[in-house]
C-alpha positions in Angstrom: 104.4 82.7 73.1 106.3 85.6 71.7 104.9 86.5 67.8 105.7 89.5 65.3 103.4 92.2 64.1 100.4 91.3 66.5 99.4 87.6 64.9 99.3 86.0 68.1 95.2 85.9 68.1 94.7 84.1 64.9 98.0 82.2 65.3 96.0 80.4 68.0 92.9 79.6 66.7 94.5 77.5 63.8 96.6 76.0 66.4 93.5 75.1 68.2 91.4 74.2 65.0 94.5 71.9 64.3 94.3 70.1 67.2 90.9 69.7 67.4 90.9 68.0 64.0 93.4 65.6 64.9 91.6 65.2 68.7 88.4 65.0 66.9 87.4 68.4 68.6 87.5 66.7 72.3 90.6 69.3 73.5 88.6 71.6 76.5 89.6 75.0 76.1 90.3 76.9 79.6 90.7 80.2 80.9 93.8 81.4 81.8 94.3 81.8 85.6 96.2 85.4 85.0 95.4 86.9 81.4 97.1 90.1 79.6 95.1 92.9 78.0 97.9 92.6 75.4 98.3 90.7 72.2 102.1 90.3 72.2 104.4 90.0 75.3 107.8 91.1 74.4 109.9 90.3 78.0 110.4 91.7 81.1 112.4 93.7 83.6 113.4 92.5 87.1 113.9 95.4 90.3 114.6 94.8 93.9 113.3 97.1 96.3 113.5 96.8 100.4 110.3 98.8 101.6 110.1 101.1 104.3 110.6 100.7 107.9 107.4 101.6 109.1 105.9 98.2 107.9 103.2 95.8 109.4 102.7 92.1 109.7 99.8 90.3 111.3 102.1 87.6 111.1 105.7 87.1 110.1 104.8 83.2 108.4 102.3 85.1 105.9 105.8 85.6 104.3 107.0 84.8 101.4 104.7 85.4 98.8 105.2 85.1 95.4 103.7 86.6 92.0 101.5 88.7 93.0 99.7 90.2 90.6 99.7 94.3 91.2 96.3 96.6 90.9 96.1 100.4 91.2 92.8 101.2 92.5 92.7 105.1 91.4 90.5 107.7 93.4 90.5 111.5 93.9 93.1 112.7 96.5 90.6 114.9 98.7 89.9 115.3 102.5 85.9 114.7 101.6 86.5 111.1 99.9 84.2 108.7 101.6 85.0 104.9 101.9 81.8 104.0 99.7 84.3 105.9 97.1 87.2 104.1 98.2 85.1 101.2 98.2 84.3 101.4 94.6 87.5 102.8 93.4 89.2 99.3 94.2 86.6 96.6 92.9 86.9 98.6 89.4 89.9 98.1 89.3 89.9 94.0 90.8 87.1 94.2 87.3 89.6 95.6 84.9 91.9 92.0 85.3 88.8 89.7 85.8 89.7 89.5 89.4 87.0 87.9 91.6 87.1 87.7 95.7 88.9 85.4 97.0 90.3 83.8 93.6 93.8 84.4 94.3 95.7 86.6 96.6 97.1 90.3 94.9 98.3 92.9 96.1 96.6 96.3 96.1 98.7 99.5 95.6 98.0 102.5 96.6 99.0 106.0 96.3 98.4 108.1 99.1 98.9 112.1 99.1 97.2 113.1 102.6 99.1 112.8 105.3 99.3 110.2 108.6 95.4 111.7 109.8 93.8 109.0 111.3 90.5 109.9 110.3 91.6 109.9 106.7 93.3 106.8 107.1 90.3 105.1 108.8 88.3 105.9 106.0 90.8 104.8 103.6 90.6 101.4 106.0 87.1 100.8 105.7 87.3 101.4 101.8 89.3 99.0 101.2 88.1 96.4 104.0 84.6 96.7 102.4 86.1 95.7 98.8 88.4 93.3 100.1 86.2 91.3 102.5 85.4 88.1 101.1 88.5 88.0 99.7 90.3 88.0 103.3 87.4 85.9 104.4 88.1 83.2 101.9 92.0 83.0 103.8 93.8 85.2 101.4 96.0 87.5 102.7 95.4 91.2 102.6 98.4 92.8 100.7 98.8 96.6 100.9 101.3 98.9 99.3 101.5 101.7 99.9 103.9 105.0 98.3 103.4 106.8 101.6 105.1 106.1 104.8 101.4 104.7 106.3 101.8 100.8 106.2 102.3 100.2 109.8 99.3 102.6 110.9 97.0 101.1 108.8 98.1 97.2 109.2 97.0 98.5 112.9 93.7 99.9 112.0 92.3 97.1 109.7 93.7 94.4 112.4 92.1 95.8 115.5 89.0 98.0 114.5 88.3 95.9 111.2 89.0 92.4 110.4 90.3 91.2 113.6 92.2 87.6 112.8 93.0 88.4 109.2 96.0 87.7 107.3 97.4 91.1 106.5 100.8 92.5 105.0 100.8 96.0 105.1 104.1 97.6 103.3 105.3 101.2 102.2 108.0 103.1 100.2 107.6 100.7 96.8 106.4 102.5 93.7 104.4 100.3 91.6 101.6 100.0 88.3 99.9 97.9 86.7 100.8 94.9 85.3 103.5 94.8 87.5 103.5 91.8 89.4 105.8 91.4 92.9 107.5 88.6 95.6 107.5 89.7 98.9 110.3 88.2 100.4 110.6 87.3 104.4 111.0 90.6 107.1 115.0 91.7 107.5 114.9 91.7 111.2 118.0 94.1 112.1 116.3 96.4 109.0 112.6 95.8 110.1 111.5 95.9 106.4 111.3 93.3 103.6 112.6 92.7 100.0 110.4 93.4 96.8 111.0 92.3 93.8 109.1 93.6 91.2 108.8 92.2 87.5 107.5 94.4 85.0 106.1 93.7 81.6 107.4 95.4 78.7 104.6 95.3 75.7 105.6 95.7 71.8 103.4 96.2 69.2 103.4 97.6 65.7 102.3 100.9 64.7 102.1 102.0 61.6 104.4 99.6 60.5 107.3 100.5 63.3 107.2 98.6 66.6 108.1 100.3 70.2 108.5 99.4 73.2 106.6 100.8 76.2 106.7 99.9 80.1 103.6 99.2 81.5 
């Protein structure tokens, strides 16, 4: 529901205090499954993106997914990171949309400034294996996107050295933030890659009297 000058919160509680008095206060109230840290929702804006080349299945019927919601796990870009960091990095950010283990399947993106080194990359692996674990242990699949042409060496890491058996997608060359949310469509076989499409939120709000528009 779509409401001016940020009345939404107040416009539901008489909605629900209405209800309840004709109900006789037996409507449950229920969590949302997927919930926005904003008031009012103005619309959204659809891309298509095909990702890189150097992708990695663990299995090509893993695909198509759809609405997956998108989290930026954000840690410093150094040679000396540690997977305890990585680690830590990613189940802040799985905290910052109430996401729990194993709930529902999202996808993780992840900017990535050092290189193809595999010991950098195995530590980046084991960060986000340790965050990620029950969640792939509970038959989600383990989505990865990556800005960085390092998809396909790291769907091979996590797959043999890690969580042999898992469900993994493992994808690069797709710039996304949060509150983004994404379908992975089926692998282009001549191309070797596979169709994003990527559906960004676009929050209003009033300030100071003036509304704007920002893209989240």
């Amino acid at each position: 529901m779509v409401t001016k000058n940020a009345i939404s919160i107040q416009f539901g509680r008489r909605v629900r205090e209405r209800a309840n008095g004709l109900a006789g206060g037996k409507i449950p109230l229920r969590p949302a499954e997927v919930r926005s840290r904003a008031t009012v929702i103005g619309a959204s804006q659809y891309t298509v993106q095909v990702s890189g080349n150097t992708i990695y299945l663990s299995h090509p019927d893993l695909l198509p997914l759809r609405n997956l919601q998108v989290v930026t796990p954000e840690f410093e870009q150094t040679e000396a990171i540690t997977s305890a960091e990585i680690k830590s990095s990613v189940e802040k950010a799985l905290q910052r949309f109430d996401i729990q283990d194993g709930d529902r399947a999202v996808a993780l993106a992840l900017r990535w400034e050092l290189g193809p080194s595999y010991p950098l990359i195995r530590t980046l692996a084991e960060g986000l294996v340790g965050a990620m674990k029950e969640h792939a242990d509970s038959g989600q699949p383990l989505v990865l996107v990556f800005d960085a042409d390092i998809a396909k060496l790291m769907g091979n890491i996590i797959e043999r050295e890690l969580l042999p058996g898992a469900g993994i997608i493992s994808i690069d060359g797709i710039d996304l933030k949060d509150f983004d949310f994404i379908d992975i469509g089926q692998e282009l076989p001549d191309a070797k890659a596979v169709p994003v499409v990527i559906k960004s939120l676009i929050f209003r709000h009033s300030e100071h009297g003036r509304g704007h528009t920002h893209h989240q």
